[in-house]
C-alpha positions as YAML, in Angstrom:
chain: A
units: angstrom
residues:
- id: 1
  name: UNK
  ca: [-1.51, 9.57, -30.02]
- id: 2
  name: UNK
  ca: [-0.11, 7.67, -27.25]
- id: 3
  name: UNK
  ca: [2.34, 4.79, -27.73]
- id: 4
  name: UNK
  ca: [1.76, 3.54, -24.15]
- id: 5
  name: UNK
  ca: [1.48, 0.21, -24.49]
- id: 6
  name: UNK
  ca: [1.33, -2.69, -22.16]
- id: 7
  name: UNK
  ca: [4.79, -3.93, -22.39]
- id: 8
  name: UNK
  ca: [5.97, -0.11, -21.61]
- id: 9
  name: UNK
  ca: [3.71, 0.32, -18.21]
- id: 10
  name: UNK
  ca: [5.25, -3.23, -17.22]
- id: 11
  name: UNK
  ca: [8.90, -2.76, -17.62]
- id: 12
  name: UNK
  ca: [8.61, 0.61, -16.42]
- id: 13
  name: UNK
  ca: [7.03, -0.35, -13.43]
- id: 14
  name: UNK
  ca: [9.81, -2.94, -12.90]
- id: 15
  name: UNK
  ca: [12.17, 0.00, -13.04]
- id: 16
  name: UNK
  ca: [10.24, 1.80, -10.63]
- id: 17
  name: UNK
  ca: [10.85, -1.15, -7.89]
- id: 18
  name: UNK
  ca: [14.04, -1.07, -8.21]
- id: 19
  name: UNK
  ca: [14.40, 2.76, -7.87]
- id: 20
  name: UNK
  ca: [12.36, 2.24, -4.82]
- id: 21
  name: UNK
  ca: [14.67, -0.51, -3.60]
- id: 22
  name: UNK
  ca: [17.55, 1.45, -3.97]
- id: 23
  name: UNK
  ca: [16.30, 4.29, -2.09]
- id: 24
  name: UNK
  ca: [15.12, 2.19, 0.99]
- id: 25
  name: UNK
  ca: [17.99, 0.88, 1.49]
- id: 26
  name: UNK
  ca: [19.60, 4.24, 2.16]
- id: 27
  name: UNK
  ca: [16.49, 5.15, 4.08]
- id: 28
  name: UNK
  ca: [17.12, 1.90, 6.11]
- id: 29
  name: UNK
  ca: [20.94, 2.57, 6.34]
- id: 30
  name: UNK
  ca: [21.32, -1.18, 7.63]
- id: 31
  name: UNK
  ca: [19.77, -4.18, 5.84]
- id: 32
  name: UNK
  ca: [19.87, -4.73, 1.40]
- id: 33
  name: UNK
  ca: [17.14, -6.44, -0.39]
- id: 34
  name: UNK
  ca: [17.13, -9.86, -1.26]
- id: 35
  name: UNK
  ca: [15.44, -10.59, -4.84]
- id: 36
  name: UNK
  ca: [13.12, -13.51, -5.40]
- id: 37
  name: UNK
  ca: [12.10, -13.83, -8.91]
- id: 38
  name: UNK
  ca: [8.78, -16.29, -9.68]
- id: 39
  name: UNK
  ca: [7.12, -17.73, -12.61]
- id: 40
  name: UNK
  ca: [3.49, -17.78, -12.61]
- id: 41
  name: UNK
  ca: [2.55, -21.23, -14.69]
- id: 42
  name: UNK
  ca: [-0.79, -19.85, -15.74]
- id: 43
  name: UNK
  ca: [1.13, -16.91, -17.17]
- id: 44
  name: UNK
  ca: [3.57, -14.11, -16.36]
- id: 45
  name: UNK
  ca: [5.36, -13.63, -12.95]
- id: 46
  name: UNK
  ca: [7.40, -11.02, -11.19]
- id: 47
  name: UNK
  ca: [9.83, -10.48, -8.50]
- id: 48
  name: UNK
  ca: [9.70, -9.97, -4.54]
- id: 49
  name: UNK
  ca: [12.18, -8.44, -3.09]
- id: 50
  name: UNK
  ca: [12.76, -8.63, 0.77]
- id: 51
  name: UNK
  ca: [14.23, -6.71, 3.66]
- id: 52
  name: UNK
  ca: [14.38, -7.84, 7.13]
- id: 53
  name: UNK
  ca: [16.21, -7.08, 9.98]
- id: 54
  name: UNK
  ca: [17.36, -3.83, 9.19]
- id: 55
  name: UNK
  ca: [18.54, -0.47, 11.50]
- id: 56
  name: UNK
  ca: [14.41, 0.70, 10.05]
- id: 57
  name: UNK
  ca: [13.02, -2.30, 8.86]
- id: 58
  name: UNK
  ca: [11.93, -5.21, 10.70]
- id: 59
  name: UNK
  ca: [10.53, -6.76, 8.30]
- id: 60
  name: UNK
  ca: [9.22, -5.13, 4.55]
- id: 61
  name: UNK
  ca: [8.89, -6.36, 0.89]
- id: 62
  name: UNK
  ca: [8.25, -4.52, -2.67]
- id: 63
  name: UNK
  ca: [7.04, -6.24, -5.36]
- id: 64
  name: UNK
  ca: [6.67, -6.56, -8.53]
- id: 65
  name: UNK
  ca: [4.63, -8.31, -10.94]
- id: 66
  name: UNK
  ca: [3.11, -8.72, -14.51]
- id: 67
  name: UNK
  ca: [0.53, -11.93, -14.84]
- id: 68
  name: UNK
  ca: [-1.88, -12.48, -17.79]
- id: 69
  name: UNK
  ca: [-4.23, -15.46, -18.47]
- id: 70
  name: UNK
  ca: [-7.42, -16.33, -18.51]
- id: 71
  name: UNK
  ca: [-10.42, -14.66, -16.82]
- id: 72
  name: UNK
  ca: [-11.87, -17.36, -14.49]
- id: 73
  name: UNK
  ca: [-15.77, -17.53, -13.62]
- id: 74
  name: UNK
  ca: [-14.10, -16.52, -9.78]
- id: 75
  name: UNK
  ca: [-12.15, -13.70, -11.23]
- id: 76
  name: UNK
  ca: [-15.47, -12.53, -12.78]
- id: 77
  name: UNK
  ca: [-18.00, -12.95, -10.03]
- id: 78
  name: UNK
  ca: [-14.81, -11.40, -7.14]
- id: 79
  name: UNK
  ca: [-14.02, -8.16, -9.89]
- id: 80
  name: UNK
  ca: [-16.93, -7.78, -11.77]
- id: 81
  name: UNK
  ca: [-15.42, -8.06, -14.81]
- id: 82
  name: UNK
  ca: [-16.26, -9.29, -19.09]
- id: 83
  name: UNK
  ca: [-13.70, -10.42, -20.74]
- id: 84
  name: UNK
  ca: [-11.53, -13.51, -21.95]
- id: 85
  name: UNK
  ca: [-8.23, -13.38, -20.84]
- id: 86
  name: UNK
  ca: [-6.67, -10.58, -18.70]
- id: 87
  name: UNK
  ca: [-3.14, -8.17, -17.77]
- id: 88
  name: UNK
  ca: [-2.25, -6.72, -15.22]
- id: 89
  name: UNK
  ca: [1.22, -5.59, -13.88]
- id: 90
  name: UNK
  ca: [1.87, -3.33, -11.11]
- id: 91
  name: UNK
  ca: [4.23, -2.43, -7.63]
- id: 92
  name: UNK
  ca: [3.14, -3.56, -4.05]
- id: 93
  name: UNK
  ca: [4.99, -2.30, -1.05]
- id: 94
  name: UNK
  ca: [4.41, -2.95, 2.92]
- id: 95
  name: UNK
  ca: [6.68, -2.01, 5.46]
- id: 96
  name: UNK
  ca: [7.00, -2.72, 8.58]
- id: 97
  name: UNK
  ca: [9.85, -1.02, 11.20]
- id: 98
  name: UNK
  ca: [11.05, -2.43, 14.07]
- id: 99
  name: UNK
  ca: [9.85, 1.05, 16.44]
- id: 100
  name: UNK
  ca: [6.26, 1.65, 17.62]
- id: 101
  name: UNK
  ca: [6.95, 4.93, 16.94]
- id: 102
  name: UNK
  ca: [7.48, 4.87, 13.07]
- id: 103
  name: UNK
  ca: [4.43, 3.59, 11.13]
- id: 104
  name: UNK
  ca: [3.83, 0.71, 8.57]
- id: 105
  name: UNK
  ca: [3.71, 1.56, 4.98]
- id: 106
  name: UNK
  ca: [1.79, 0.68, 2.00]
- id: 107
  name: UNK
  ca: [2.06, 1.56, -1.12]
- id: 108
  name: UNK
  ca: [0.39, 0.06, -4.75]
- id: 109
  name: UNK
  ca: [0.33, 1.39, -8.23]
- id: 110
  name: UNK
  ca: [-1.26, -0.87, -10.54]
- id: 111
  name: UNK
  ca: [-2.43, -1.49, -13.91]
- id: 112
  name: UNK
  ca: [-5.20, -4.12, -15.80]
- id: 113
  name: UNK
  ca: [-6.51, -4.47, -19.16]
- id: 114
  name: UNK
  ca: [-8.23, -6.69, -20.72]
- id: 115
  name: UNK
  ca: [-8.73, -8.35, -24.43]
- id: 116
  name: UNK
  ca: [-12.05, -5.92, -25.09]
- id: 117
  name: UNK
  ca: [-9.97, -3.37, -24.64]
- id: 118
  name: UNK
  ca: [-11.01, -2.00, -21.28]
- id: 119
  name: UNK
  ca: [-7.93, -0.80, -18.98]
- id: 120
  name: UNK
  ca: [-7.66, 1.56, -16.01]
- id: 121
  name: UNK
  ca: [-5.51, 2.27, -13.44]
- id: 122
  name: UNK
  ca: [-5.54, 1.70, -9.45]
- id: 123
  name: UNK
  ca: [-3.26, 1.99, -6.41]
- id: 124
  name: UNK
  ca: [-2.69, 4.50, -3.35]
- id: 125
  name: UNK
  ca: [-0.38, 4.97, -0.62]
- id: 126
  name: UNK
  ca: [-1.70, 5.01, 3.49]
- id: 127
  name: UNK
  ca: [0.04, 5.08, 6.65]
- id: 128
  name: UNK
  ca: [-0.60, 2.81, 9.57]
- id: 129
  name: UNK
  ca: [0.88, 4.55, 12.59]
- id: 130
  name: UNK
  ca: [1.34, 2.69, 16.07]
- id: 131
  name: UNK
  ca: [0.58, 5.76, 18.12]
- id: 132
  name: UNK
  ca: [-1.34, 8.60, 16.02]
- id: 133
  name: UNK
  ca: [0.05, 11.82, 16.13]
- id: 134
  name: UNK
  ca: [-1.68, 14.64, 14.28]
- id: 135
  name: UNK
  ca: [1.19, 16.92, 12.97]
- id: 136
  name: UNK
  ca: [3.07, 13.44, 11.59]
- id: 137
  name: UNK
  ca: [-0.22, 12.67, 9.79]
- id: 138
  name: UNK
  ca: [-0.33, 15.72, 8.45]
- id: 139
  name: UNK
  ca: [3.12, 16.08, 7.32]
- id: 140
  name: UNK
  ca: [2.15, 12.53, 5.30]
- id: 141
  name: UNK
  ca: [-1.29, 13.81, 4.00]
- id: 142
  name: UNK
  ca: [0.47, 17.08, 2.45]
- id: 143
  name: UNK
  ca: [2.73, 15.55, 0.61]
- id: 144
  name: UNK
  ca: [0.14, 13.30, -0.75]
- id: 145
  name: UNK
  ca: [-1.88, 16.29, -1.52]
- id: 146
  name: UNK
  ca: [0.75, 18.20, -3.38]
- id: 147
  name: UNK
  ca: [1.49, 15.38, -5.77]
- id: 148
  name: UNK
  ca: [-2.79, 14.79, -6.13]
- id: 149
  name: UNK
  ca: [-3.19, 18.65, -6.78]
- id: 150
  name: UNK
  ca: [-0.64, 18.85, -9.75]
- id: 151
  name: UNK
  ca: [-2.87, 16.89, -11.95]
- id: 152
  name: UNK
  ca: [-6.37, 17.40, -10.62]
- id: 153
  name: UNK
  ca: [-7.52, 19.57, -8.02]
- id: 154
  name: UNK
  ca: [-10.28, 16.85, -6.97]
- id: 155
  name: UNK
  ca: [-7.71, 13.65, -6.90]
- id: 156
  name: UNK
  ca: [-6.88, 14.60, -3.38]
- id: 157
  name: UNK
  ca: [-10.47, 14.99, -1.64]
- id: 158
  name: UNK
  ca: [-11.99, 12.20, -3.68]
- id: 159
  name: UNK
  ca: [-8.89, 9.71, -3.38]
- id: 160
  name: UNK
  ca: [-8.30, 10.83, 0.31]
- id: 161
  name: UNK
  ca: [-12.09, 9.71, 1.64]
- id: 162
  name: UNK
  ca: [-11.76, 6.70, -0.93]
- id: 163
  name: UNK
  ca: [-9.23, 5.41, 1.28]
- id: 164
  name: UNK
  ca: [-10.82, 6.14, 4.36]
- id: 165
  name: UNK
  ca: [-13.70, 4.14, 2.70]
- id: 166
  name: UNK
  ca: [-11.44, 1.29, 1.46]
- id: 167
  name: UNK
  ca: [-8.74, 0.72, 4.51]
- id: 168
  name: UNK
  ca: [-11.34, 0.31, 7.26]
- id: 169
  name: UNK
  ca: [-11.62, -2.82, 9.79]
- id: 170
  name: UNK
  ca: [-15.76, -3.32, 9.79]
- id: 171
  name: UNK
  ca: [-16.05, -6.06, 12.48]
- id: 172
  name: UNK
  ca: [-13.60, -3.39, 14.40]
- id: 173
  name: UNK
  ca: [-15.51, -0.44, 13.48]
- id: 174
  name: UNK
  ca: [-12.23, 1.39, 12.82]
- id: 175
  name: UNK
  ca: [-9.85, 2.84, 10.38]
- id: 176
  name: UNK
  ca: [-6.60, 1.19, 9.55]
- id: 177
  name: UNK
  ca: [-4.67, 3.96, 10.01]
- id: 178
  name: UNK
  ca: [-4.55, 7.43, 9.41]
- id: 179
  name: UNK
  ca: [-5.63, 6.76, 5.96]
- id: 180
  name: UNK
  ca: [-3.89, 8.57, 2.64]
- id: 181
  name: UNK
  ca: [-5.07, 8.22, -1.02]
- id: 182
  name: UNK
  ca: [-6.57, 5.35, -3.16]
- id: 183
  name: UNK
  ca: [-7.86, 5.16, -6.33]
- id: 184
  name: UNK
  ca: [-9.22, 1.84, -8.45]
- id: 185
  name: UNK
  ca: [-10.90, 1.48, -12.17]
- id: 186
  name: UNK
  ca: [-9.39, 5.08, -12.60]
- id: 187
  name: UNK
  ca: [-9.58, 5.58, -16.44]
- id: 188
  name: UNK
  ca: [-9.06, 8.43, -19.05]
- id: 189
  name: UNK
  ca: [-12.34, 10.08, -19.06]
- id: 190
  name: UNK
  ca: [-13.17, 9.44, -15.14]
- id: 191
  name: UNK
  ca: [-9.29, 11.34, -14.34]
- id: 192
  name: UNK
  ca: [-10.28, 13.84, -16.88]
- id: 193
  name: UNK
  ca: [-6.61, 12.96, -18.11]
- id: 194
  name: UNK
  ca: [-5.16, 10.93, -20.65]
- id: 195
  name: UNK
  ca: [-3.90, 7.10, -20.13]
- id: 196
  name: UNK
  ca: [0.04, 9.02, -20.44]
- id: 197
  name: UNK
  ca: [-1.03, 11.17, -17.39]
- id: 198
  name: UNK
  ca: [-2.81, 8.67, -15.36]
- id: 199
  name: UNK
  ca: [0.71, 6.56, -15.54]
- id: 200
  name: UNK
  ca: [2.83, 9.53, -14.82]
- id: 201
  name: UNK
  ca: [0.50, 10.38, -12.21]
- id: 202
  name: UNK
  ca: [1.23, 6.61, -10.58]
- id: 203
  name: UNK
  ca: [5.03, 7.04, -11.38]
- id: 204
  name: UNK
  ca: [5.37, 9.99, -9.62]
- id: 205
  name: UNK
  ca: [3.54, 8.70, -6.26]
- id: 206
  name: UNK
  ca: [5.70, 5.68, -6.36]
- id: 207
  name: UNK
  ca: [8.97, 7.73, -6.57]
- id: 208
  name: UNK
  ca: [8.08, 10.39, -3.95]
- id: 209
  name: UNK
  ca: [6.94, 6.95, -1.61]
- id: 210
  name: UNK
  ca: [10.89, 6.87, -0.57]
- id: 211
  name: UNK
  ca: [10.62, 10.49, 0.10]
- id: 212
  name: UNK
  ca: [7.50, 10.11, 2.43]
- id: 213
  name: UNK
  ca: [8.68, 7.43, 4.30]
- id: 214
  name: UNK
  ca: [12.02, 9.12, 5.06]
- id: 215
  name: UNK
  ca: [9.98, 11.97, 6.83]
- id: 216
  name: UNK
  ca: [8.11, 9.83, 8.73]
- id: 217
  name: UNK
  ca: [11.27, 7.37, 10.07]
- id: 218
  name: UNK
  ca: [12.93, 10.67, 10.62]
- id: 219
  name: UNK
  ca: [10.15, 12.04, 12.84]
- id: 220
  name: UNK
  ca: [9.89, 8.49, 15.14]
- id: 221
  name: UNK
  ca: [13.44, 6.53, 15.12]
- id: 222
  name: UNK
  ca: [15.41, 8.62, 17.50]
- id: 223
  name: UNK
  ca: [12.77, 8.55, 20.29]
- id: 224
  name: UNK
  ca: [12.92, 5.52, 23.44]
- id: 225
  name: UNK
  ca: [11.02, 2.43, 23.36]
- id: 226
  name: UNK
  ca: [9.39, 0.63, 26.02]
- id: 227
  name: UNK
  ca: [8.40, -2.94, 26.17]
- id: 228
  name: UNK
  ca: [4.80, -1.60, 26.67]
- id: 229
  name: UNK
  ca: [5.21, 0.09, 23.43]
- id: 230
  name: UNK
  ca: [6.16, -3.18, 21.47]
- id: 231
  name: UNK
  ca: [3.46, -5.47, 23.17]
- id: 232
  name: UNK
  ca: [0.96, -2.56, 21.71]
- id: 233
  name: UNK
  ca: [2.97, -2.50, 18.69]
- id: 234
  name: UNK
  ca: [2.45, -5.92, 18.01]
- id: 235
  name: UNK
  ca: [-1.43, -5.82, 18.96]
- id: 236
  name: UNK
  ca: [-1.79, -3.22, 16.13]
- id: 237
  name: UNK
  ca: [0.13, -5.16, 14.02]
- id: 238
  name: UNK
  ca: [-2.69, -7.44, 14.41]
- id: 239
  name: UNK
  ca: [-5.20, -5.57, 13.81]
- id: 240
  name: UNK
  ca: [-3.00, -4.88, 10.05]
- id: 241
  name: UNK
  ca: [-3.26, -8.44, 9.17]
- id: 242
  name: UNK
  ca: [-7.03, -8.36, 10.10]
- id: 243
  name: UNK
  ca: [-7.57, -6.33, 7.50]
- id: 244
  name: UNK
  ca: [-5.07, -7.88, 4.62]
- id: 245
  name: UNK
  ca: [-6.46, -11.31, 4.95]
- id: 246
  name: UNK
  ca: [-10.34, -10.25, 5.52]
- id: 247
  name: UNK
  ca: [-10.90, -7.14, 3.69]
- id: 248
  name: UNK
  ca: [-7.96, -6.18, 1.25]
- id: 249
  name: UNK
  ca: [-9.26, -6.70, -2.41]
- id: 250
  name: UNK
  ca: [-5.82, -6.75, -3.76]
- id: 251
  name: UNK
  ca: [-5.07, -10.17, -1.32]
- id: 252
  name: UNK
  ca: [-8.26, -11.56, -2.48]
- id: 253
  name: UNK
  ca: [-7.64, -11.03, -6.33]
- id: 254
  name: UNK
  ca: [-3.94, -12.45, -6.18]
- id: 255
  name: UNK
  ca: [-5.18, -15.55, -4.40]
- id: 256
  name: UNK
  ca: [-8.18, -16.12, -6.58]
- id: 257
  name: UNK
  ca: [-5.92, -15.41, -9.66]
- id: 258
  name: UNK
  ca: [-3.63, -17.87, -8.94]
- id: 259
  name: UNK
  ca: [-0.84, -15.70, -7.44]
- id: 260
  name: UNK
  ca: [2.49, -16.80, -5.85]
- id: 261
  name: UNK
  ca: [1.12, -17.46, -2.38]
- id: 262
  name: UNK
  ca: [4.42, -16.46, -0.85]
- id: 263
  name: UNK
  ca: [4.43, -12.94, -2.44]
- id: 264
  name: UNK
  ca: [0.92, -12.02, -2.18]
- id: 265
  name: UNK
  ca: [1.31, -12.63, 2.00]
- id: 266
  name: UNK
  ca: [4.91, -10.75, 1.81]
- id: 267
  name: UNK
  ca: [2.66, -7.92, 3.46]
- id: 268
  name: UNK
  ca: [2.09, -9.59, 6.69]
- id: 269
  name: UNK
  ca: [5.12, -8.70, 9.89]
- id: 270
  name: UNK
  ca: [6.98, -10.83, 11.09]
- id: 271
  name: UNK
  ca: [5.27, -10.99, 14.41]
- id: 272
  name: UNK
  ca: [1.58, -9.67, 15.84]
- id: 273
  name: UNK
  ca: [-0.43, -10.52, 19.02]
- id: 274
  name: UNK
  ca: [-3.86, -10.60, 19.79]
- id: 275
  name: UNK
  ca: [-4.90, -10.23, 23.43]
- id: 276
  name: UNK
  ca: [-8.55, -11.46, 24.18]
- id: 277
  name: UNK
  ca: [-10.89, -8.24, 25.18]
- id: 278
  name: UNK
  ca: [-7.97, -5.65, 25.17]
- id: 279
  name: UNK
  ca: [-9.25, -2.66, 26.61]
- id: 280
  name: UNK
  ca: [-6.63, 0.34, 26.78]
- id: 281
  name: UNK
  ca: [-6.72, 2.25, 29.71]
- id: 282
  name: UNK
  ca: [-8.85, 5.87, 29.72]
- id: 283
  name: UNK
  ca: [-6.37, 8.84, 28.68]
- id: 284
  name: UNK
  ca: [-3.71, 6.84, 27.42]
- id: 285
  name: UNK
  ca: [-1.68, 7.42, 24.18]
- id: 286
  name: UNK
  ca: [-3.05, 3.61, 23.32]
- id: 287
  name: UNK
  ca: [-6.88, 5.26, 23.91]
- id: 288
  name: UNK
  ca: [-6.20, 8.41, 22.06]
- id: 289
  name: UNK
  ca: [-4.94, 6.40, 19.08]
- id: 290
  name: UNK
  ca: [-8.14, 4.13, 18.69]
- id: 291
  name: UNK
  ca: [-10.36, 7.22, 18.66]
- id: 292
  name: UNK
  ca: [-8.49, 8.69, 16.15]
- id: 293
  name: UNK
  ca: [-9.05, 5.51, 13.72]
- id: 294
  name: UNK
  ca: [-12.14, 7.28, 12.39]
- id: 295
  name: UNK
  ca: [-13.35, 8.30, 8.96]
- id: 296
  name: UNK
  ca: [-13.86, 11.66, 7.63]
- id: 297
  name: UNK
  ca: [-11.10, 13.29, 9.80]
- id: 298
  name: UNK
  ca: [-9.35, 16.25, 8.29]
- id: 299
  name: UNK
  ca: [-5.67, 15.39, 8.76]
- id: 300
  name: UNK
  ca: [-4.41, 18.84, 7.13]
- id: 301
  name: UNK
  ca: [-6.28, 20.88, 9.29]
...
């Protein structure tokens, strides 16, 4: 019998931002985080911790929270959800470097449950690069793959077009990025796990995210940049908040339940344009890029 418990997931989960933290920092080998700890007056809270201005890092956050309440008539018609009161704790990471030529991050492993009894799991990881390059992709989508395949065969297939599903711009008819994995209302008998495995499944994503990042900065820091390169930069960095103030469902719940404001927009950069009717020029790097914002592409093959 399990003795997984609420409490556990949500001070392991703080432990797991700080491990994350820590290992940033060495990836960033510049910049240390600054904490922010928050009540939430409703109930619960957390803590945001920043980095900005870094040798990677222009501007990133990963946080951490643990909020219980109430389950408002908005929380119910937004989620979908029966219930009385709610909990739900959980890790949230966005990064975002100073280069064009090393993506933006995201990463969230979360967990709700509510007073009936009903729980499950969510979260993901997906890459947003600047310029898309195929063997960088698939470098990220292996490693993704390898963690998905230790504990079901069909996490990686079903989690990778889930997120090709979930992280897409519909008024842009496009993709985010390159896509990764994501996974919501995951529960014991849909994982064909149990609720121990379906944590230590999240765990282990969140602890390899440091480790995936690091090949990725590795792969793009070194190489020139252009001030063509950061004007596009920041146009895709547009496009990024697009989608976390329109679309992301994670945005919408923390606002509609209440959230700390601050924290729940930590994902946004520090700077993005938008240039009216941009159109990039025919066989450019920029043009390659937006046709490979599709779904359904294979990135291992």
């Amino acid at each position: 019998m399990s003795h997984l418990n609420k409490e556990k997931i949500a001070e392991r989960m703080k432990s797991l931002q700080a491990y994350i933290c820590t290992a940033l920092e060495k990836v960033d080998g510049v910049s240390l985080f600054i904490s922010d700890p928050w009540d939430r007056e409703q109930g619960g809270g957390g803590i945001t911790r920043i980095i900005q201005n870094g040798g990677v890092i222009e501007k990133g956050g990963v946080a951490f929270s643990t909020v219980h309440g109430e389950v408002t008539e908005t929380m119910q018609k937004q989620m979908g959800i029966e219930g009385n009161s709610f909990f739900a704790t959980g890790v949230s990471i966005v990064l975002h470097p100073h280069s064009p030529h090393v993506p933006i991050i995201h990463m969230n492993v979360r967990y709700f449950e509510l007073d009936n009894g009903t729980f499950w799991f969510g979260g993901g990881i997906d890459l947003t690069p600047h310029y898309v390059i195929e063997s960088q992709a698939k470098v990220f989508h292996q490693g993704l793959k390898n963690i998905c395949d230790y504990y079901n065969i069909d996490f990686y297939p079903q989690f990778k077009n889930w997120a090709d599903d979930y992280f897409y711009i519909p008024h842009r008819n496009e993709t985010r990025g390159v896509g990764g994995i994501f996974f919501d209302h995951l529960t014991a008998e849909k994982a064909g796990l149990t609720k121990d495995e379906i944590f230590n499944f999240c765990i282990e994503l969140g602890e390899n995210f440091p480790i995936l990042y690091k090949q990725q900065v590795e792969l793009g820091k070194n190489i020139p940049i252009t001030e063509h390169e950061i004007q596009w930069r920041n146009l895709r960095r547009g496009r990024y908040v697009e989608f976390n103030l329109v679309n992301d469902r994670g945005t919408k719940f923390g606002l509609v339940s209440n959230g700390r404001t601050e924290s729940i927009l930590m994902s946004l950069p520090a700077n993005a344009s938008w240039e009216y009717n941009y159109q990039a020029p025919n066989n450019s790097r920029e043009k390659q890029t937006l046709l490979s914002l599709k779904k359904g592409i294979n990135r291992l093959g």
